[in-house]
C-alpha positions as CSV (number, residue, x, y, z in Angstrom):
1,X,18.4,-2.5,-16.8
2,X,14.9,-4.0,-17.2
3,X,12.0,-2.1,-17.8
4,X,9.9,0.0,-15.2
5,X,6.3,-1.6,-15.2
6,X,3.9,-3.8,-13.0
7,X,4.7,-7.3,-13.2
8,X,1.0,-8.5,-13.5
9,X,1.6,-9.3,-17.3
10,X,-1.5,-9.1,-19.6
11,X,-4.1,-10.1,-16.8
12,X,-7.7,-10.3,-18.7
13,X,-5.9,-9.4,-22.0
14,X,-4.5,-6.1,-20.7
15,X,-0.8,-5.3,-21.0
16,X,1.0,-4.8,-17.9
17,X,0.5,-1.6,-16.0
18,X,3.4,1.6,-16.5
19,X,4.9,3.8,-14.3
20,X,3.0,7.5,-13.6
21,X,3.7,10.5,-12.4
22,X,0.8,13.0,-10.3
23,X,1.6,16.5,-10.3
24,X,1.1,19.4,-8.4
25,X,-0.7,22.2,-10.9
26,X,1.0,25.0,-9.1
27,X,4.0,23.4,-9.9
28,X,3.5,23.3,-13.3
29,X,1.9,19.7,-13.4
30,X,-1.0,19.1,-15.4
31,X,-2.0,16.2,-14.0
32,X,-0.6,12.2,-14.5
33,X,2.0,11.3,-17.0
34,X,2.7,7.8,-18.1
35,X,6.4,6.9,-18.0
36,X,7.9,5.0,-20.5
37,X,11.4,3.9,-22.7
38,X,11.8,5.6,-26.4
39,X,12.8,3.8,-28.8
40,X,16.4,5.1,-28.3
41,X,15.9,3.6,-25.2
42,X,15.4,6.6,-23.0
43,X,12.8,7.9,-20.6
44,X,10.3,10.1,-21.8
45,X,6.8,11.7,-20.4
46,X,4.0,10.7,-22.3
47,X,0.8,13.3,-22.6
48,X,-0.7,14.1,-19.0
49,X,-4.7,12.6,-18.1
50,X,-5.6,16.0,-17.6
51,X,-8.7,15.0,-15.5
52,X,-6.3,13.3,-12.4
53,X,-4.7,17.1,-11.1
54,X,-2.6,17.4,-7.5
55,X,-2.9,13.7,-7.2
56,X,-0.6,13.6,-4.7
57,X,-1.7,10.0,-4.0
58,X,-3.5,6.8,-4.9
59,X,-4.8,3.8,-4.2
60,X,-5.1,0.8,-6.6
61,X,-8.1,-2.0,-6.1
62,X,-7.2,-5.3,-8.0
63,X,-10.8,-6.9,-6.6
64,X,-12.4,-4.1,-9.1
65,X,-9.6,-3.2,-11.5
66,X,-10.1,0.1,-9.9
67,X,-7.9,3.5,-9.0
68,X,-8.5,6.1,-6.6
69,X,-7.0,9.2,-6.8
70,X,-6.8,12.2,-4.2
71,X,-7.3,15.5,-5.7
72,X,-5.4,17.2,-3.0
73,X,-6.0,21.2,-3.8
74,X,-9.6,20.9,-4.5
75,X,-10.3,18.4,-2.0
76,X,-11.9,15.4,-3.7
77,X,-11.3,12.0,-4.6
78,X,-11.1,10.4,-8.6
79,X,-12.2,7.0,-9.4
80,X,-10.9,6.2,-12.5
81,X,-10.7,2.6,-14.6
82,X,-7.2,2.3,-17.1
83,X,-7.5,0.4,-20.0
84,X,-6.5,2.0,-23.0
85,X,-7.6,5.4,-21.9
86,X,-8.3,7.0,-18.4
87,X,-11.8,7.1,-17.7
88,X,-13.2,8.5,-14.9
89,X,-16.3,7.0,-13.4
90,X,-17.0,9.1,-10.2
91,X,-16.0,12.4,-7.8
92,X,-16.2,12.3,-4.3
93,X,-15.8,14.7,-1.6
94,X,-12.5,13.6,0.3
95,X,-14.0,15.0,3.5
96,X,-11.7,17.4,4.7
97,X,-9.2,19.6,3.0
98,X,-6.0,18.4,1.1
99,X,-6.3,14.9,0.9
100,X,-3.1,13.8,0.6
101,X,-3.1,9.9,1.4
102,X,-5.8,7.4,0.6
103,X,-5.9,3.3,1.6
104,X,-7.7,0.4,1.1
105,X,-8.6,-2.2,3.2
106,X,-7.1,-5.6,2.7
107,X,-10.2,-7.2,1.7
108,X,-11.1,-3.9,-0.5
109,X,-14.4,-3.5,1.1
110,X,-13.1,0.0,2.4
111,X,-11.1,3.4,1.8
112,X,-9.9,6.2,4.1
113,X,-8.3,9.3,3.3
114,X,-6.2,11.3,5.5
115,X,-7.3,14.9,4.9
116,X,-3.9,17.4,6.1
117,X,-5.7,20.9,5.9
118,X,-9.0,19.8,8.0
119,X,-6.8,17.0,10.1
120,X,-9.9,14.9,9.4
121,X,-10.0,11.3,8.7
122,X,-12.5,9.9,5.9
123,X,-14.1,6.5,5.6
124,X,-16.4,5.4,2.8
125,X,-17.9,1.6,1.8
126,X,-17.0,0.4,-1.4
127,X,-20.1,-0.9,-3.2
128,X,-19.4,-5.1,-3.7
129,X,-20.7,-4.6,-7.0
130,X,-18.9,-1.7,-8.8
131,X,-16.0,-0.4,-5.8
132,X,-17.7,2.9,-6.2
133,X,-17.1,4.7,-2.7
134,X,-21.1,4.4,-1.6
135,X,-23.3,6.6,0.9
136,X,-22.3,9.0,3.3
137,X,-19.1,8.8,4.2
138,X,-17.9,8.4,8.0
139,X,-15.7,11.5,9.1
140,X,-13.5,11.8,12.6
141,X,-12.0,15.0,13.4
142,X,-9.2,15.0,15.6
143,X,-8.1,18.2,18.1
144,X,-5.0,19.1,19.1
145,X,-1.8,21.3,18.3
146,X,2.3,20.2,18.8
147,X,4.9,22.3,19.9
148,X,5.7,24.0,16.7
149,X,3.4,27.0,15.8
150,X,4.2,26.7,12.3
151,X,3.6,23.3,11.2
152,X,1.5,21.9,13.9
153,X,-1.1,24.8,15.2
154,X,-3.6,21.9,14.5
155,X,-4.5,18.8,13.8
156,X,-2.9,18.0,10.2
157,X,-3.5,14.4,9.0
158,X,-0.8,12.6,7.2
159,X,-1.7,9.1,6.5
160,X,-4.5,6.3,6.8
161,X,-3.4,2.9,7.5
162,X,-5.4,-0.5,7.8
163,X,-4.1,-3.0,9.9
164,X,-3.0,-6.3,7.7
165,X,-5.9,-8.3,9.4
166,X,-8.1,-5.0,8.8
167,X,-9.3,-4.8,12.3
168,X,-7.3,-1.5,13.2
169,X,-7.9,2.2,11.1
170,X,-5.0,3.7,11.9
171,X,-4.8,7.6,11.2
172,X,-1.4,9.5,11.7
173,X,-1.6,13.2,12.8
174,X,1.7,15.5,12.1
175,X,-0.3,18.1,13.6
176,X,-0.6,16.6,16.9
177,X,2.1,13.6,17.4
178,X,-0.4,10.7,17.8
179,X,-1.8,7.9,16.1
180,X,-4.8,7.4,16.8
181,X,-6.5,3.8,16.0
182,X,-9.9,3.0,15.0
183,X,-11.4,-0.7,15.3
184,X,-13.0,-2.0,11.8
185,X,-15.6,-4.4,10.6
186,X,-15.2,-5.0,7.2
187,X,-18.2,-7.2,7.2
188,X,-20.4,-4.0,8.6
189,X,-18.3,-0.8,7.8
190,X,-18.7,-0.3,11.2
191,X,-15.7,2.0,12.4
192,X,-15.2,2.3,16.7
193,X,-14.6,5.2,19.0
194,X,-10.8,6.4,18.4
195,X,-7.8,5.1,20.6
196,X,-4.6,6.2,21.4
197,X,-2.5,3.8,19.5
198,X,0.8,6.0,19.8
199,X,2.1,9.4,21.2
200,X,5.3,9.8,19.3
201,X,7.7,12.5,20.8
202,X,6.7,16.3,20.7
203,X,7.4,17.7,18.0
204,X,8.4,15.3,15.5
205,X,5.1,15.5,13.2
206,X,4.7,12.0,12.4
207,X,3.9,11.4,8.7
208,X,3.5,7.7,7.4
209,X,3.0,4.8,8.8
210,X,3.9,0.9,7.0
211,X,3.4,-2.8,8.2
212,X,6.0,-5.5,7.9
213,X,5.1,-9.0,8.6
214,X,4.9,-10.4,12.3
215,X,3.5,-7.9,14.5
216,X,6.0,-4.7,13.6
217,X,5.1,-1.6,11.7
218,X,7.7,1.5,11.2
219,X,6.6,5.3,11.3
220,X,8.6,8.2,9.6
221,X,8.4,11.7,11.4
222,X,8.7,14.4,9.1
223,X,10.0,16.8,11.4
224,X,12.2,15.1,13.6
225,X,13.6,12.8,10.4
226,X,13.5,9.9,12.3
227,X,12.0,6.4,11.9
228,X,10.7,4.4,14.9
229,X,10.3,0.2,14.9
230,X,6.9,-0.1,16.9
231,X,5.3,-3.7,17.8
232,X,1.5,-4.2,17.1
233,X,-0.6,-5.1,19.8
234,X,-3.9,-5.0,19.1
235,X,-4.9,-1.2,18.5
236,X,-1.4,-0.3,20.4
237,X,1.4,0.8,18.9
238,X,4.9,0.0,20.9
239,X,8.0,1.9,20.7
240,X,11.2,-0.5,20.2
241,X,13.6,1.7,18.4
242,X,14.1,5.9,16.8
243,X,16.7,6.1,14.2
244,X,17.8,9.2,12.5
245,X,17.0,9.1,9.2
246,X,19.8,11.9,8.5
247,X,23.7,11.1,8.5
248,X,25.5,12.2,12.2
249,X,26.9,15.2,12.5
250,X,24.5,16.7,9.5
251,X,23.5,20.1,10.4
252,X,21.4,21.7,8.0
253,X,17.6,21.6,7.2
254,X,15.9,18.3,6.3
255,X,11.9,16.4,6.1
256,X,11.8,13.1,6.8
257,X,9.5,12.9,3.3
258,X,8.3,8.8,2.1
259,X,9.3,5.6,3.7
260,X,9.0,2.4,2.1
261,X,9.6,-1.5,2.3
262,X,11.2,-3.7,-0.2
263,X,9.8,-6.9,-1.1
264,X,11.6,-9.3,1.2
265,X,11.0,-7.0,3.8
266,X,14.8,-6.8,4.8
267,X,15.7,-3.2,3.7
268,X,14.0,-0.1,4.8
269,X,14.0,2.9,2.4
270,X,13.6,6.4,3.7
271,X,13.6,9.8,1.6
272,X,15.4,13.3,2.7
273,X,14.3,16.4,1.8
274,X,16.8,19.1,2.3
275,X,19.5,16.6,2.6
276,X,18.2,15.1,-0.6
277,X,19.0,11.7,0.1
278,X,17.7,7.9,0.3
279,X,18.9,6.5,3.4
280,X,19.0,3.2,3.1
281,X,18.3,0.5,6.4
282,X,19.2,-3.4,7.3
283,X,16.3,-5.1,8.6
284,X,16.9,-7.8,11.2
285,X,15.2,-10.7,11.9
286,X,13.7,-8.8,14.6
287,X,12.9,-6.2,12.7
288,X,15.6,-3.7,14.2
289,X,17.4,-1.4,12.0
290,X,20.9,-1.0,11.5
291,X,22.3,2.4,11.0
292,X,22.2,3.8,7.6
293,X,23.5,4.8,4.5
294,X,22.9,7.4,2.4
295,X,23.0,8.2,-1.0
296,X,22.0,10.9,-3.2
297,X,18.4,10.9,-4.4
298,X,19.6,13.0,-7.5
299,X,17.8,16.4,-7.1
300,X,15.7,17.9,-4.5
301,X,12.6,17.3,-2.6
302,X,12.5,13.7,-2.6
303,X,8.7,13.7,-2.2
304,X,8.5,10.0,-3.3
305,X,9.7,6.8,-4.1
306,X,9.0,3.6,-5.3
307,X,10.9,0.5,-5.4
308,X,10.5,-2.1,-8.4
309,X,9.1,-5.3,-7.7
310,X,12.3,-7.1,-8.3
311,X,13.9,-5.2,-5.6
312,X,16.3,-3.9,-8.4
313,X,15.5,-0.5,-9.0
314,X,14.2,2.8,-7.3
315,X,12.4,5.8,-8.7
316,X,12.0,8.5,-6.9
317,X,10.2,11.6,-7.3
318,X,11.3,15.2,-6.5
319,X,8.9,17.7,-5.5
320,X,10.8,21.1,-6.3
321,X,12.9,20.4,-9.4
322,X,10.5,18.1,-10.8
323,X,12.8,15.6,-11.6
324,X,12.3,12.3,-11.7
325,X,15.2,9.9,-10.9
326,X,15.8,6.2,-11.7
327,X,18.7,4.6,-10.2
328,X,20.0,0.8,-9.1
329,X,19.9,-0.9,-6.0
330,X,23.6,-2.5,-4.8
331,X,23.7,-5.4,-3.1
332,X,24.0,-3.5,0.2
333,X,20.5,-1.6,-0.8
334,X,21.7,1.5,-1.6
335,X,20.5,3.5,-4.4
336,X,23.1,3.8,-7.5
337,X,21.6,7.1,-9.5
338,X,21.5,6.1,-13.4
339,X,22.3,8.5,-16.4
340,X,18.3,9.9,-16.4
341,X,17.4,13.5,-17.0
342,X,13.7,13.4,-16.8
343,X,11.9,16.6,-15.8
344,X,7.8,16.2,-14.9
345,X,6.9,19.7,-13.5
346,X,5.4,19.0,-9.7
347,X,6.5,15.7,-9.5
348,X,4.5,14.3,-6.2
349,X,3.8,10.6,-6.3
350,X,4.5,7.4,-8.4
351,X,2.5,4.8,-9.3
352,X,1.8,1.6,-11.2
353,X,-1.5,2.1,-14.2
């Protein structure tokens, strides 16, 4: 098995980026742990960055060698700069309450932050200088409630998407079952009235949202554990297919939890929590999705994943046991769990620093 890192070797003398961990601190977490092989050859957590707690997400910026955290208890957002330590170089308000997803737009002129507790969407200019997050930052509140008085008595904000063109802000709403689009000049920062892009079915607390190529873009809900093909038009979202993400005839309690793309864009990788799977999808030509398989994700809460560049490998992370699972990928794209027993306390999100 080759190792977990970033395949953008030693760019500007730098060795190539390792695999982290963010944490939950009332999990146990106390803050980012770096990843990496013994010498034995096993996986071991190095010492935490203490200063990146509940990041629950990130966003990295190649343009300025950049990384933006959400700080999702205490509602703020971490630039930090990696090179042979973390150092942090500003704190910003995330605009809302448990920021729990942050993007960038293609160009990296831009971030937004979906903010779940507030169901507020944040948007701040990066300065062309630096990519510090500059001036006051835009902030759209959405309204609304879903069917189910516990999860979705208001608007709760689950992800911010740019289009792949960066025209469209796209912010998704478990609270409320919608999408809602925003239009975006890159050029100006300027950010339009919001749209309807998508009302997904009642009930099924949509929580991420993430492009393929050609016009088509595929949403998990978390509540329903489904995933739905839509076609892009413009700031329009168009239903062509809802798949259960869960195996028929399964009866118990499950969260649709992360959904992800593989490089080639023809598999589809969903996570289970309660079921504590990956389910694994085809991708046609089309885009459609055959019907899945499933495989165990090795412990439970699948919170996160994230597949290896070479399409070869997935780790995922599980919220509740904290354990962190790395496993193969068969040549039918289903994930093969490895001999790892890694525990990281609050496990919540992976990523490449």
């Amino acid at each position: 098995m080759t190792d977990l890192r970033s395949e953008e070797a030693f760019i500007n003398g730098r060795p190539p980026a390792i695999l982290h961990v963010g944490t939950y601190a009332a999990a146990g977490g106390d803050g980012v742990y770096p990843i990496s092989r013994s010498s034995a050859g096993s996986w071991v957590a190095g010492a935490p960055v203490s200063e990146a707690q509940n990041a629950s997400y990130a966003a990295y910026s190649a343009r300025f060698d950049l990384h933006y955290l959400v700080d999702e208890t205490n509602g703020t957002i971490g630039v930090f700069r990696v090179a042979d330590s973390w150092r942090r170089l500003a704190t910003l308000s995330s605009g809302g309450r448990e920021p729990c997803y942050i993007a960038l737009d293609p160009a990296e002129t831009a971030l937004a932050v979906a903010n779940y507790g507030s169901g507020t969407l944040t948007y701040y200019r990066l300065d062309p200088a630096s990519g510090l997050p500059v001036g006051p930052p835009k902030i759209r509140q959405n309204d609304g409630h879903g069917p189910d008085g516990e999860r979705q008595e208001g608007p709760h904000g689950h992800c911010a998407q740019f289009s792949p063109d960066g025209r469209w802000l796209y912010y998704v709403d478990l609270g409320t079952d919608q999408i809602i689009a925003y239009s975006h000049d890159a050029a100006t920062g300027e950010v339009g009235d919001a749209v309807l892009a998508f009302a997904a079915a009642a009930g099924s607390g949509p929580r991420h949202l993430v492009f393929s190529a050609n016009g088509i873009a595929y949403l998990i809900s978390e509540l329903a554990s489904s995933v739905t093909l839509l076609a892009v038009d413009g700031a329009r979202l168009i239903e062509q297919q809802t798949v259960s993400t869960l195996p028929s005839g399964f009866a118990g309690s499950s969260l649709a939890g992360h959904i992800a793309l593989n490089a080639d864009r023809t598999r589809l990788y969903v996570s289970n929590r309660g079921h504590d799977s990956i389910a694994t999808f085809a991708v046609g030509d089309d885009g459609r999705l055959d019907s899945a398989i499933h495989a165990p994700s090795g412990g439970r809460s699948p919170r996160f994943f994230l597949p290896s560049e070479d399409g070869r490998q997935l780790v995922v992370a599980h919220e509740q046991d904290g354990a962190i699972r790395i496993g193969g990928v068969d040549e039918n794209g289903r994930f093969r769990l490895v001999d790892t027993d890694l525990c990281v306390p609050g496990a919540a999100f992976l990523f490449f620093a």
